[in-house]
N, C-alpha and C positions, 0 to 999 in steps of 0.2 A: 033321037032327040036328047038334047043334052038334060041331063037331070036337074032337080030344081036347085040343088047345091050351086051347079057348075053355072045354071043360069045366073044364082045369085050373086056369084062373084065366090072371091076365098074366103074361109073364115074367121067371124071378128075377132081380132087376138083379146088374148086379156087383159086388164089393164088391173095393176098391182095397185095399191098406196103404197106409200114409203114403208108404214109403217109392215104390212103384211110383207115388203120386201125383203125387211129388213130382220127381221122376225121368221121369215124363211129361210132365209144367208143363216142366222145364228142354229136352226134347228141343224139346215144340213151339215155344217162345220161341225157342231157337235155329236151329231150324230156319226156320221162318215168318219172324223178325225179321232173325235175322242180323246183322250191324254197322249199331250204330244211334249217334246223335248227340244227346248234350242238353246244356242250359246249365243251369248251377246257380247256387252259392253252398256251395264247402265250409265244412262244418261239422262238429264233434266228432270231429278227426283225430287220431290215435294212430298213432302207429308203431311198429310191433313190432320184435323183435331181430332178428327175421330179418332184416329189410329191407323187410317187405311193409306198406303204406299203409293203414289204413282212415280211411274217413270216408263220412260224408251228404250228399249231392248234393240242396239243395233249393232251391223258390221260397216265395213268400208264401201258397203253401196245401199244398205239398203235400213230402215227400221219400221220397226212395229210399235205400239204402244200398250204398256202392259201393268197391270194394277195386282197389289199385293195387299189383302183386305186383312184388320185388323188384327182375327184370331189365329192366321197365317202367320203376319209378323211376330205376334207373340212368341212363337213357336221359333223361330231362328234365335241360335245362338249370337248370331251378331247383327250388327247393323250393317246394312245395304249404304254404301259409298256411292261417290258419283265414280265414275271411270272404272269402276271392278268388275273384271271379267267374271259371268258368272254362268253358271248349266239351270235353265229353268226348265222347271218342271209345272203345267197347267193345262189350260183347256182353253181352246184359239174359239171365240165369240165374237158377235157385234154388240157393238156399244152402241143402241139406238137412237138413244138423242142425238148422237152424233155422226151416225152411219160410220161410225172409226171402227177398222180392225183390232181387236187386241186380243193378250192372251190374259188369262186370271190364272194366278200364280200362285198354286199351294206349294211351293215349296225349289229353293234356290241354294245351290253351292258354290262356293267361288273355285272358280275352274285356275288347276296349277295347285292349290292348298285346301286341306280342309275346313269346315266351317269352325270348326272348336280352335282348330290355330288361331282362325282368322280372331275369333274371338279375342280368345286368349291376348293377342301382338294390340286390339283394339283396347281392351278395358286394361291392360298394362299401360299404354302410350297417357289415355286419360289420366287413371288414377297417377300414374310418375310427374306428371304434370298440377297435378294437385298439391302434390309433396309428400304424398302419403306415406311411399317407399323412403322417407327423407333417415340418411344417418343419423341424424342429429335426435329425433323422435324415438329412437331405439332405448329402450330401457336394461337398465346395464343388469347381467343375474345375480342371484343370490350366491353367497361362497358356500352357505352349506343350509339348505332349505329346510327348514322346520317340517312343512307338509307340503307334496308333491300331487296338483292333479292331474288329470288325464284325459283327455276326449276324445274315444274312436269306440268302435264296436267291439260291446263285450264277448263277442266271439270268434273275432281274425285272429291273425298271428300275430300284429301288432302289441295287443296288449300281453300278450305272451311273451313277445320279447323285454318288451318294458319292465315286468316284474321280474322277468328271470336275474336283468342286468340290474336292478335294484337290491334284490336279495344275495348277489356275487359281491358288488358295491359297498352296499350301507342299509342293510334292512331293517335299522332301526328307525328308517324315517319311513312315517308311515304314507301311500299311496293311495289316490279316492279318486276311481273311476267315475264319472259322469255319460254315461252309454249312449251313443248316437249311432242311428244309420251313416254309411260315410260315403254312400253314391246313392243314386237313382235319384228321382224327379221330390223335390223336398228337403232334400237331405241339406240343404246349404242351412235351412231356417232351422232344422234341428241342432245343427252343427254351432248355430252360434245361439240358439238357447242354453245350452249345454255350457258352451262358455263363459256365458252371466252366470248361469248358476253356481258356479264351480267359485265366484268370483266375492260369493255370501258368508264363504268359510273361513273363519277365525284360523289366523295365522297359516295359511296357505301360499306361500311364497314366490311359488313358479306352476304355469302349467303347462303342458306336453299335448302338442295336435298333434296325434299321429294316424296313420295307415299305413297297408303295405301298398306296394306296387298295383301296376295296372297299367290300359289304355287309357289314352286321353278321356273318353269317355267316362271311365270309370273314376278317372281324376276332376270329374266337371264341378264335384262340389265345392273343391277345394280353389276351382279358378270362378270364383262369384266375387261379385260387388260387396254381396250380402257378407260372409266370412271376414272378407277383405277388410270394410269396415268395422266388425264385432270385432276382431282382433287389436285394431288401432285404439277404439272402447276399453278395451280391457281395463282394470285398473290392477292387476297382475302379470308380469313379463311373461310373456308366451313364446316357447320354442317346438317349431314344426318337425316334424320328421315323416315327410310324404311322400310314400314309393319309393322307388328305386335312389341309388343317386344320381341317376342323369336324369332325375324328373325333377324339375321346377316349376313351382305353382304360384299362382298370385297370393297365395295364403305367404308361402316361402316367403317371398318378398315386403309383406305386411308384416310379418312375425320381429320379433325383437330379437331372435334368433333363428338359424336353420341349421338342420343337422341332414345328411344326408338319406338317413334310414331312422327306422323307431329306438333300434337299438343305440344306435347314436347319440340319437335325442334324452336318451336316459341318461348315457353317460358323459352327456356334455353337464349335464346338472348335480349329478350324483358323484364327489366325488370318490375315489378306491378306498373301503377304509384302512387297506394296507400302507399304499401311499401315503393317507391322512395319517397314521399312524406314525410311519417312516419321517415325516415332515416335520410331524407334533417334538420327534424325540431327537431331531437334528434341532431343533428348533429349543428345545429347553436343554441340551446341548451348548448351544450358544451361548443362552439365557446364564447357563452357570458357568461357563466361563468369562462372558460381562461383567458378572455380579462378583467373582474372584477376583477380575481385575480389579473393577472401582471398589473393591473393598481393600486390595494390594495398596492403588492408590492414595487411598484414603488414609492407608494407614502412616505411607509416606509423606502425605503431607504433615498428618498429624505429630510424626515426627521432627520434621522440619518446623511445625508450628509450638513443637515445645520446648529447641533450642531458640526458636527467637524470641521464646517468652522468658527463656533464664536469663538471656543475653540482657534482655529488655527490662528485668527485673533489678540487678544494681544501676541502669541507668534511670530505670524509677528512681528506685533509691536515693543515691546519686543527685537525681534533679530534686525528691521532696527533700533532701538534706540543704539542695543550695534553695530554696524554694524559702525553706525556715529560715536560713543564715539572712537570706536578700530581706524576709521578711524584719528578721530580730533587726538587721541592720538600718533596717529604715526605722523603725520604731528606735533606735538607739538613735539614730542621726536625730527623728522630732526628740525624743526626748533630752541629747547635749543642746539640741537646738535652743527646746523651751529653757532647759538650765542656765544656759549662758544668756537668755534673753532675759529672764529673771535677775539672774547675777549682775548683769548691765545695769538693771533696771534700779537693784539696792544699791550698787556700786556709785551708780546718779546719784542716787537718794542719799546716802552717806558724804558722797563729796559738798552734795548741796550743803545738807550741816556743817560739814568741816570747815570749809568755805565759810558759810555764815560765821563759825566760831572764830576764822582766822582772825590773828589781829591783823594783817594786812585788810582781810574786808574793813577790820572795825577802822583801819586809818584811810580808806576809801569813805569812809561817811564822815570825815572829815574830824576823826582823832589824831593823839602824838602819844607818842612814848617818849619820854626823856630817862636820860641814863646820865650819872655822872663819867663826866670824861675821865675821871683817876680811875676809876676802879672799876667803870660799864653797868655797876648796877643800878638797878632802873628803881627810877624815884617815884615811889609809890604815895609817901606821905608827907607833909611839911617839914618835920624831924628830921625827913634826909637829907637837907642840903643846909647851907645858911650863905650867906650872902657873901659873894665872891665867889662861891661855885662855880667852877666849869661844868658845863652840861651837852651832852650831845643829844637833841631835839629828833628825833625817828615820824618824818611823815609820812605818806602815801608813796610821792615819787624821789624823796631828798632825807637827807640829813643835814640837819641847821646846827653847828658849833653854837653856842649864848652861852652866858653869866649869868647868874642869879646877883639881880640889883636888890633885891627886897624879899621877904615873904612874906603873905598876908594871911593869916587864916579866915577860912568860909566859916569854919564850926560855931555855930553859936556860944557864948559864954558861959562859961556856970553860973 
């Protein structure tokens, strides 16, 4: 007889919910796969307020979809692009509300470059585009810095070289170290406290970001936003000297200066004081043969200016002599002027009398003269003539010949 199984038919299958299915997929994936590794091509990336990453992880046939959660992203040196080939590293899950496959993604490299490159070419392209790196913004150095500071660890070789090349130099200016760590995880916000502070010291001129050499890594603090910014802050010209010289940092680039090396950086600011020396004494050199000259000069003029003053000195003369004569002379001219005007004036005045006295005036008002004709003497009184006289009669405009017919006398009688 067949058994009561086989009587009953096959057995009833199970029936899942979605969710226990779904919820099963994610167990055995994790479990089974565990951390798994793919290369993609992000694609259709969003990022949410929270902080958390999505996007599609795909090649030329085929994609996944895959989320890169907040404290993840933190963690990368760069930002996730749309089109960047990249090597993830996560754990293949189901996403339940959606029954979607994906991966969670602690951690991503851009496949072909490393992540710090990548960085690096990213917060370079930003900040260049800011103007940060602008020529123009670059503050020009001091020619010879009062006080000199310094920011790197008080126990590389950096600052070893720094003083050594100060004390060869010019070690009378004095150098005030500000101590920062200058790699690992912090070091970027030490590095630009350090800066401010340095930036409170009375008459401090210039300061010096330095380290030695290293791996990119080792160089991370020096390629921050954070530095980037404090250095553009400054209100002190800052010149870097980081690593090697085929390392270039976003600091370099921020800086009002770059020097290739620390020791560099010293002696871009510090200058020789052999040199200074050498310079000072070509230099007052010059100075005193200038001052030979224009004093050579000077003298030459002064001679040329004290034949033109002899020369100029009789035509003084000269001119205050005609100066007096033009003067005297004009005062001689008013004064024959006034004389003669004077002398006109009496000259009138006497003729007026003379004239009045003339006996021509007095025979103009209607007098005569008579004169006898024998002998022209002129007949003043009765006595001078008697009767039968000839008489010549003297008027105004004639003379009248007449007789004397009679005489009569005016005088009254005794």
């Amino acid at each position: 007889m067949p058994s009561s199984e086989s009587a009953a038919g096959a057995a009833t299958p199970r029936v899942f919910t979605v969710s226990e299915l779904t919820g099963g997929l994610r167990e055995l994936l994790e479990e089974e796969l565990g951390r798994v590794f793919v290369v993609g091509e992000i694609g259709n990336l969003h990022r949410a307020r929270s902080g958390h990453a999505y996007f599609t992880l795909k090649d030329a046939d085929s994609q996944i979809r895959a989320v890169l959660f907040r404290g993840a992203a933190a963690r990368l040196p760069f930002d996730p692009e749309e089109g960047l080939e990249v090597v993830v590293e996560g754990s293949l899950t189901v996403y339940a509300a959606r029954g979607d496959l994906q991966i969670v993604v602690r951690s991503l490299e851009p496949r072909g470059q490393g992540a710090l490159q990548l960085a690096f070419e990213q917060l370079r392209g930003r900040l260049e585009a800011e103007g940060l790196f602008d020529a123009a913004a670059k503050r020009p150095l001091p020619l010879l810095p009062r006080r000199v500071g310094v920011v790197t660890s008080p126990t590389g070789a950096a600052i070893r070289d720094v003083l050594q090349v100060s004390g060869q130099r010019l070690p009378s200016v004095p150098v005030l170290v500000a101590s920062t760590r200058v790699q690992g995880r912090g070091a970027e916000r030490e590095i630009a406290a350090a800066l401010e502070s340095l930036q409170a010291i009375a008459d401090l001129d210039v300061i010096l970001l330095v380290r030695g050499g290293g791996s990119l890594e080792d160089l991370q603090a020096f390629n921050t936003e954070r530095v980037a910014r404090a250095l553009r802050a400054s209100t002190v010209p800052v010149v870097t000297g980081v690593g090697h010289e085929v390392d270039v940092t976003i600091a370099d680039l921020a800086a009002d200066a770059r020097a290739p090396t620390p020791s560099a950086a010293a002696a871009l600011i510090l200058p020789d004081r052999r040199a200074l020396a050498a310079q000072l004494a070509r230099d007052a050199r010059r100075l005193r043969s200038a001052a030979q000259g224009r004093v050579q000069e000077g003298r030459l003029q002064l001679g040329r200016s004290r034949e033109r003053l002899r020369g100029a000195a009789p035509h003084a003369r000269l001119a205050e002599r005609r100066a007096r004569l033009s003067a005297a002379s004009r005062g001689l001219g008013r004064g024959v002027a006034g004389g003669l005007a004077r002398a006109r004036s009496r000259l009138a005045s006497q003729a007026a009398r003379l004239d009045a006295l003339s006996p021509l005036a007095v025979l103009a008002r209607g007098y005569a003269i008579a004169r006898r004709s024998a002998d022209g003497a002129v007949v003043r009184r009765a006595e001078d003539v008697t009767v039968g006289v000839g008489l010549t009669v003297r008027v105004a405009e004639a003379e009248i010949d007449a007789r004397v017919e009679a005489v009569r006398s005016h005088l009254p009688k005794p």
